[in-house]
PDB file of N, CA, C and O in Angstrom:
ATOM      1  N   UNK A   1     193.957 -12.342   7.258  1.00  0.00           N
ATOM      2  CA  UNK A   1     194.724 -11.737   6.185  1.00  0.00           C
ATOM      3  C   UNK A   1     195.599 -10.654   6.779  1.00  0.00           C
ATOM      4  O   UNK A   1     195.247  -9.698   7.469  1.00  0.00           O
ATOM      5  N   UNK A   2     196.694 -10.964   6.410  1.00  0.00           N
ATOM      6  CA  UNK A   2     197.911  -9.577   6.840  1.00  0.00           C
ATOM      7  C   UNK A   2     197.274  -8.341   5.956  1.00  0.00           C
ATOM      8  O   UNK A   2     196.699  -8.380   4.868  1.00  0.00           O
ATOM      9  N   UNK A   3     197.522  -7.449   6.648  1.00  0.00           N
ATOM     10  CA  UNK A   3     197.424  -5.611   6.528  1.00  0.00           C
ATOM     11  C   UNK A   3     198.183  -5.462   4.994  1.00  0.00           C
ATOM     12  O   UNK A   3     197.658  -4.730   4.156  1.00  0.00           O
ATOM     13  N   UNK A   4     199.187  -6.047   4.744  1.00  0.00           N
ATOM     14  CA  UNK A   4     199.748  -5.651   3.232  1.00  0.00           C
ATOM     15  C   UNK A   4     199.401  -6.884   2.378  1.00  0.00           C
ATOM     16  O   UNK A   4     199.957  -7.436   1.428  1.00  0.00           O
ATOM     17  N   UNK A   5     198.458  -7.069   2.959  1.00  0.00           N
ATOM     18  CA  UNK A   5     198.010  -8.779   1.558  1.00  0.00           C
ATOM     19  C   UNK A   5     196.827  -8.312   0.996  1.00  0.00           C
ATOM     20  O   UNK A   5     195.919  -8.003   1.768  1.00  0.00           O
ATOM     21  N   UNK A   6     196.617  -8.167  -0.572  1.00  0.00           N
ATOM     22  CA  UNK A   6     195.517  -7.873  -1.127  1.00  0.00           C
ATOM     23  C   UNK A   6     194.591  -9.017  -0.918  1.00  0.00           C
ATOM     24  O   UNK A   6     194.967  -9.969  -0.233  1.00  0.00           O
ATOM     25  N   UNK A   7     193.454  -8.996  -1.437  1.00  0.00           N
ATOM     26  CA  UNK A   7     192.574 -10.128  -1.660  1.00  0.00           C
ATOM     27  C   UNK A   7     192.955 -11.061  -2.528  1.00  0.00           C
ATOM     28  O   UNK A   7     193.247 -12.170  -2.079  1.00  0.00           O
ATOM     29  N   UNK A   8     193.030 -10.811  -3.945  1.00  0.00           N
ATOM     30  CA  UNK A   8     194.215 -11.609  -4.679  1.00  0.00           C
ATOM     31  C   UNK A   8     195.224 -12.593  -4.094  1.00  0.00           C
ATOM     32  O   UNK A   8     195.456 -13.772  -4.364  1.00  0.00           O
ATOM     33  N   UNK A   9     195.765 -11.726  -3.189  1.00  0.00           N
ATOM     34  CA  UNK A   9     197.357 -12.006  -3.290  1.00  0.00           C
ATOM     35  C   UNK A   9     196.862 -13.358  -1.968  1.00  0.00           C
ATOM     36  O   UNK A   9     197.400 -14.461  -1.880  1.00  0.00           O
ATOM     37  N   UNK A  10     195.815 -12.879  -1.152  1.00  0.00           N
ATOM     38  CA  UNK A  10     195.322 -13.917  -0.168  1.00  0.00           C
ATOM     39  C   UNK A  10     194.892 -15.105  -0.626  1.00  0.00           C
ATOM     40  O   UNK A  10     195.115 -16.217  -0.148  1.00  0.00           O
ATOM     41  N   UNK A  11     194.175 -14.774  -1.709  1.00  0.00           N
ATOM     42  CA  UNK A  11     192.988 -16.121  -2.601  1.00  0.00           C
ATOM     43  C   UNK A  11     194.403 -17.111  -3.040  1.00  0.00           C
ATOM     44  O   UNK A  11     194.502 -18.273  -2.647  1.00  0.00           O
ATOM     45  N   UNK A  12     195.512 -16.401  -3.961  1.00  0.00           N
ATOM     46  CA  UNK A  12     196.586 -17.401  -4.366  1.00  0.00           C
ATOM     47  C   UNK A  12     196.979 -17.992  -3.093  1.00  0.00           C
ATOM     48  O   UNK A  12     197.303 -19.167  -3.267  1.00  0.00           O
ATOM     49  N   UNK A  13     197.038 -17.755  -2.323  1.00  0.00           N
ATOM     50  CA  UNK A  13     198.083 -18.325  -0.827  1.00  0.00           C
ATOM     51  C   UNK A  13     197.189 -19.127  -0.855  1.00  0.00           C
ATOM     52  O   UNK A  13     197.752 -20.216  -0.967  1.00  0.00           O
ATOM     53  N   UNK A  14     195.690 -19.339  -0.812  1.00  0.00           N
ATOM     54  CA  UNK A  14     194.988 -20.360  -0.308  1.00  0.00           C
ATOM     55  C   UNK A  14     194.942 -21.072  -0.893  1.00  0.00           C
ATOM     56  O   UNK A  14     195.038 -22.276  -0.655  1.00  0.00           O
ATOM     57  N   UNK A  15     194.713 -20.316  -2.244  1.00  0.00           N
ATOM     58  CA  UNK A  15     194.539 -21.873  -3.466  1.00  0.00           C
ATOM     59  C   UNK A  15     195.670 -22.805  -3.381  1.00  0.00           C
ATOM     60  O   UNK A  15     195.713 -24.016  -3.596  1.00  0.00           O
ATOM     61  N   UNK A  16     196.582 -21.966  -3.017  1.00  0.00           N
ATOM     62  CA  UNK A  16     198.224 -22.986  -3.443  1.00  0.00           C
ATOM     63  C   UNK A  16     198.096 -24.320  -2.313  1.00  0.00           C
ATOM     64  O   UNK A  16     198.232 -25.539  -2.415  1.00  0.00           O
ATOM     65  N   UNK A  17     197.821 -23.550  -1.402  1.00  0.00           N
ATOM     66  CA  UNK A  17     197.771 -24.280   0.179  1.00  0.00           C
ATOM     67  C   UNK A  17     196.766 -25.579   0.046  1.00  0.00           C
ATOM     68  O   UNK A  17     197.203 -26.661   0.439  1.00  0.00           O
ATOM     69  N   UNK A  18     195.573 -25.515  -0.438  1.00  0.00           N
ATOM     70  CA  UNK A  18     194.571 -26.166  -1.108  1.00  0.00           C
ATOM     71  C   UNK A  18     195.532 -27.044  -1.860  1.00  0.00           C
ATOM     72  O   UNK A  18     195.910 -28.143  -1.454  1.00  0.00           O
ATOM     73  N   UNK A  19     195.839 -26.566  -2.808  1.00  0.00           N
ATOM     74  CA  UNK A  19     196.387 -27.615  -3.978  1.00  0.00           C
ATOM     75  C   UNK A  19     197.831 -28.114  -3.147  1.00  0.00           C
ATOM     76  O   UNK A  19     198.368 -28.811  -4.008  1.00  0.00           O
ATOM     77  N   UNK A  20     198.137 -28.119  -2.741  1.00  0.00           N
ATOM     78  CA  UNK A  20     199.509 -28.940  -2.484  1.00  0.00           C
ATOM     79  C   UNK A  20     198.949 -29.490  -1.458  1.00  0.00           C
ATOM     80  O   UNK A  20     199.863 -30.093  -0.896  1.00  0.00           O
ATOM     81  N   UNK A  21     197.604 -29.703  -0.644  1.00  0.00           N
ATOM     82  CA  UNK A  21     196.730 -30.604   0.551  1.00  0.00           C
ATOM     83  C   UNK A  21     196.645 -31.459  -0.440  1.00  0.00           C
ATOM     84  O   UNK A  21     197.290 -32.507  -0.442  1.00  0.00           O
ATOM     85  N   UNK A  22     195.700 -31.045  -1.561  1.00  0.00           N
ATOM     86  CA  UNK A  22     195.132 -32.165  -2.398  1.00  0.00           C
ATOM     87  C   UNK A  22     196.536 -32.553  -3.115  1.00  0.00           C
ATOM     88  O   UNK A  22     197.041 -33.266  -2.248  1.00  0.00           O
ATOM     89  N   UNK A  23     197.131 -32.521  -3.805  1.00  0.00           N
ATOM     90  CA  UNK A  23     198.266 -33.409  -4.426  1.00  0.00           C
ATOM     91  C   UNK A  23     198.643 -34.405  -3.232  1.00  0.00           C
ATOM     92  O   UNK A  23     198.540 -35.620  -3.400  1.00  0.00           O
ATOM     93  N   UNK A  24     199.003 -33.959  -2.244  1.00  0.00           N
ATOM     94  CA  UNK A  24     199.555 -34.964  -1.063  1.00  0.00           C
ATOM     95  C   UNK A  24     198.803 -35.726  -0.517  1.00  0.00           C
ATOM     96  O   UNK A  24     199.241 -36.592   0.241  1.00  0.00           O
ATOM     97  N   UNK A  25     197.405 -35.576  -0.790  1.00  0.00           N
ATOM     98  CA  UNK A  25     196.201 -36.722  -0.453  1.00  0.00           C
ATOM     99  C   UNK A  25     196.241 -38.042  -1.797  1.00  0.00           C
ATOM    100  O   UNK A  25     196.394 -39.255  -1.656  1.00  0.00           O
ATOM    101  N   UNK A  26     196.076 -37.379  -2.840  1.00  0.00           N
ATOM    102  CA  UNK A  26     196.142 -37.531  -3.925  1.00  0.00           C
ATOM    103  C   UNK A  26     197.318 -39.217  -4.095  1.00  0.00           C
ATOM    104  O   UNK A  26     197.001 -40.382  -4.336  1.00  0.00           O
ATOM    105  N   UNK A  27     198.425 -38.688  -3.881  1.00  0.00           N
ATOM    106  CA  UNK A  27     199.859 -39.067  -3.501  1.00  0.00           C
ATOM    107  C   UNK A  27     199.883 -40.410  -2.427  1.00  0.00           C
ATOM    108  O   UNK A  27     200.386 -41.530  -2.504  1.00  0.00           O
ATOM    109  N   UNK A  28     199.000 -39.636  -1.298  1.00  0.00           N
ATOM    110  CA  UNK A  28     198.712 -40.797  -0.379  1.00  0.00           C
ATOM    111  C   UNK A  28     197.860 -41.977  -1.034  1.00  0.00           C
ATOM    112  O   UNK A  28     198.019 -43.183  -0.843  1.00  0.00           O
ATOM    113  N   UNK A  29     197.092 -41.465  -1.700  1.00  0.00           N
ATOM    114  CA  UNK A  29     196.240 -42.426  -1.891  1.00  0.00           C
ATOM    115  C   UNK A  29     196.146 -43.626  -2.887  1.00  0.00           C
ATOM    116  O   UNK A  29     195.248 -44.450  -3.064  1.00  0.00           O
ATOM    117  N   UNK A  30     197.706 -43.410  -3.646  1.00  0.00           N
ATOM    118  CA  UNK A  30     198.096 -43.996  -4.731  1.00  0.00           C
ATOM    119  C   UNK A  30     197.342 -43.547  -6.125  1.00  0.00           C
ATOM    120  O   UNK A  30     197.343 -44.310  -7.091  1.00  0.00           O
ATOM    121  N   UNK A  31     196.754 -42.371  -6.163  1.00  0.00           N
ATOM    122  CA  UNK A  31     195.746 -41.648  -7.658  1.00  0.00           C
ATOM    123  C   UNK A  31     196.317 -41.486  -8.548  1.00  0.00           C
ATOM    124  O   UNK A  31     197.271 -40.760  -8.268  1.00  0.00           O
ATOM    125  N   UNK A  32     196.303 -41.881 -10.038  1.00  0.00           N
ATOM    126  CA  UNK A  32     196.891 -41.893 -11.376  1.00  0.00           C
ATOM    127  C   UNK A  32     196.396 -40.390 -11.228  1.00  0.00           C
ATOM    128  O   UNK A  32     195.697 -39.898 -10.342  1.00  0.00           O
ATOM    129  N   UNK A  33     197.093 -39.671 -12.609  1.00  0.00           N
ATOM    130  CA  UNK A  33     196.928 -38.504 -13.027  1.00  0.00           C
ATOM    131  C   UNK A  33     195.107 -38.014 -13.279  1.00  0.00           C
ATOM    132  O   UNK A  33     194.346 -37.187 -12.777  1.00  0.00           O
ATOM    133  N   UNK A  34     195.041 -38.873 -14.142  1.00  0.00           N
ATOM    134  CA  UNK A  34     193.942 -38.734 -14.429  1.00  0.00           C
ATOM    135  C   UNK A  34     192.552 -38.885 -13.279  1.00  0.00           C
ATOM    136  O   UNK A  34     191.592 -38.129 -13.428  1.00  0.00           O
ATOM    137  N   UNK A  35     192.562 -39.844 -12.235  1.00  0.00           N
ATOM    138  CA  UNK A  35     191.778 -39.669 -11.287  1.00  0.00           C
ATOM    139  C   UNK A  35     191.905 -38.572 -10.178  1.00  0.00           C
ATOM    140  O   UNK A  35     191.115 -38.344  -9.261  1.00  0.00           O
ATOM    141  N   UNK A  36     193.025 -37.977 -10.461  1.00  0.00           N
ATOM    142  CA  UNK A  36     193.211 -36.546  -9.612  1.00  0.00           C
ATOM    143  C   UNK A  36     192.899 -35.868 -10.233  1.00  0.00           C
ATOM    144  O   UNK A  36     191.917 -35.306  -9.747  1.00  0.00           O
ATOM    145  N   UNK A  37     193.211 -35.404 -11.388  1.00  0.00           N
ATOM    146  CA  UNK A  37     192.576 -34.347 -12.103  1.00  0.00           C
ATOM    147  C   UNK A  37     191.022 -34.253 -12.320  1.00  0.00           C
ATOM    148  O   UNK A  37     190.536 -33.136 -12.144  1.00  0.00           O
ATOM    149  N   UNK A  38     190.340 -35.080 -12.611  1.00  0.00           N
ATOM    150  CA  UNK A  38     188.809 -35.306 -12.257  1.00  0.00           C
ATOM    151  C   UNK A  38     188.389 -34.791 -10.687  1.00  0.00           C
ATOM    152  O   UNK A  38     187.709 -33.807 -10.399  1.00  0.00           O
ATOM    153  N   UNK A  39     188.881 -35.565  -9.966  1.00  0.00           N
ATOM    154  CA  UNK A  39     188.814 -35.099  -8.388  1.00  0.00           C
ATOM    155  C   UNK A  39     189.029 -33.688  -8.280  1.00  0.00           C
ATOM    156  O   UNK A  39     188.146 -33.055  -7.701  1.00  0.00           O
ATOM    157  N   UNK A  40     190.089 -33.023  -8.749  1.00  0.00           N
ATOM    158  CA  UNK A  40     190.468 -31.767  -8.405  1.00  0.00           C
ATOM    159  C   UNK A  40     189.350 -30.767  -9.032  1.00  0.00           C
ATOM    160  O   UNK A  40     189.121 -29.645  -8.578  1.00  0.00           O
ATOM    161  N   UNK A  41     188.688 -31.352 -10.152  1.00  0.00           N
ATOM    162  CA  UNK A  41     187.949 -30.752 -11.029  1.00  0.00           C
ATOM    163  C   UNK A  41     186.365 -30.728 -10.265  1.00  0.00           C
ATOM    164  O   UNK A  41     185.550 -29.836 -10.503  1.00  0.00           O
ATOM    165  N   UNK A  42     186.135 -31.733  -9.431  1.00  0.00           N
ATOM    166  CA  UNK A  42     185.203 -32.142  -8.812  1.00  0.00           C
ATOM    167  C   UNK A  42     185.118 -31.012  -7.129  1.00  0.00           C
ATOM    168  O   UNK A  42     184.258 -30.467  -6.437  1.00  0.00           O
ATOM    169  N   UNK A  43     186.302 -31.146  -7.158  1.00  0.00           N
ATOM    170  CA  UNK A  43     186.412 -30.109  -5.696  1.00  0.00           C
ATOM    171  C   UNK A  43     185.925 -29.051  -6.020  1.00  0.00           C
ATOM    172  O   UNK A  43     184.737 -28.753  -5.890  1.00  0.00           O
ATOM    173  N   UNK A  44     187.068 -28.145  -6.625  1.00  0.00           N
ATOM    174  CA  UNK A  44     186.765 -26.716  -7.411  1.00  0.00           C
ATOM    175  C   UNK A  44     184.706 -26.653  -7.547  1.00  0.00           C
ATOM    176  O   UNK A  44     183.814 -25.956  -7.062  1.00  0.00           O
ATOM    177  N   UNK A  45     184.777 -27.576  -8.292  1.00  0.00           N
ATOM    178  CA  UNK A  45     182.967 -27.136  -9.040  1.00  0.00           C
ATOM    179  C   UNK A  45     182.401 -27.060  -7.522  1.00  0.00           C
ATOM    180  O   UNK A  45     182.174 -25.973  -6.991  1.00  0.00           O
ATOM    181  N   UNK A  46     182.229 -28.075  -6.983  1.00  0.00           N
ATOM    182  CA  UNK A  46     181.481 -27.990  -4.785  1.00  0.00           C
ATOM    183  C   UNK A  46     181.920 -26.148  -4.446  1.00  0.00           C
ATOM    184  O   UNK A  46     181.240 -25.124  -4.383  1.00  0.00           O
ATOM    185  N   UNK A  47     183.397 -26.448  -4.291  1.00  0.00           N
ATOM    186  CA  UNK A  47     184.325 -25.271  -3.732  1.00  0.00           C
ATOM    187  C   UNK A  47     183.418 -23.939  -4.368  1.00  0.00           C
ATOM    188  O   UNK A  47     183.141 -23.079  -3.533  1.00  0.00           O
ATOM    189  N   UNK A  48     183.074 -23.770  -5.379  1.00  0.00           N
ATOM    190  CA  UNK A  48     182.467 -23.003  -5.646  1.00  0.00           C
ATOM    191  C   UNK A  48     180.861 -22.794  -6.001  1.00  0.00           C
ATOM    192  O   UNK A  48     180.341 -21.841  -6.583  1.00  0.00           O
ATOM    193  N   UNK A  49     180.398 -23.686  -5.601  1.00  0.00           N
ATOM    194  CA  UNK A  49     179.250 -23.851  -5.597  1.00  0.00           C
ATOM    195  C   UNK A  49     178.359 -23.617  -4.232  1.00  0.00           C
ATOM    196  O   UNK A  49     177.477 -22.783  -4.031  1.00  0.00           O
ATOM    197  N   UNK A  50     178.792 -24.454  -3.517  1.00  0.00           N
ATOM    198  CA  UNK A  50     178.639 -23.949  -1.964  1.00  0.00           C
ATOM    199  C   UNK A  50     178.940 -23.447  -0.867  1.00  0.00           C
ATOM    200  O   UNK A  50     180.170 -23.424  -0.811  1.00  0.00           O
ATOM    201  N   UNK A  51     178.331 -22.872   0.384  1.00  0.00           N
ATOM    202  CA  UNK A  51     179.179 -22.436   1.053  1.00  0.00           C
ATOM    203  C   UNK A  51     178.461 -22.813   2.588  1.00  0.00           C
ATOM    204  O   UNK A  51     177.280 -23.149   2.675  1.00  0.00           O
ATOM    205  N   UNK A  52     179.227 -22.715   3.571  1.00  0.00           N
ATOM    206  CA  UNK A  52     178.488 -22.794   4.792  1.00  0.00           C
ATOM    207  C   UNK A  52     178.650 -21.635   5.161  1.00  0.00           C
ATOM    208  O   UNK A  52     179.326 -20.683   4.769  1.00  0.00           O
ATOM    209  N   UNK A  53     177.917 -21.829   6.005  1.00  0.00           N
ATOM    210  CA  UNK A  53     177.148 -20.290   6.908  1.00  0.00           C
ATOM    211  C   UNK A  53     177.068 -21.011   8.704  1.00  0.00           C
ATOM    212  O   UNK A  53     176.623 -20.326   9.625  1.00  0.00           O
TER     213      UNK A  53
END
């Protein structure tokens, strides 16, 4: 994290970075709306559920 980047302002950079990986997987993979949005919904819940150490 840069010296003038809040935590916030870091978490959005990642999420965005995150989400435009997954749309372009998504994209690759030929996924209707609806099976991405489930998926994305499916990440998030893991994403925040676990963590490694």
């Amino acid at each position: 994290m840069r010296g003038d980047e809040t935590d916030t302002e870091s978490t959005k950079s990642a999420d965005g970075s995150i989400r435009s990986n997954f749309e372009a997987l998504c994209q690759e993979l030929n996924m209707d709306e609806e099976t991405a949005a489930e998926a994305l919904q499916n990440f998030k819940s893991i994403w925040n559920t676990y963590t490694l150490e």
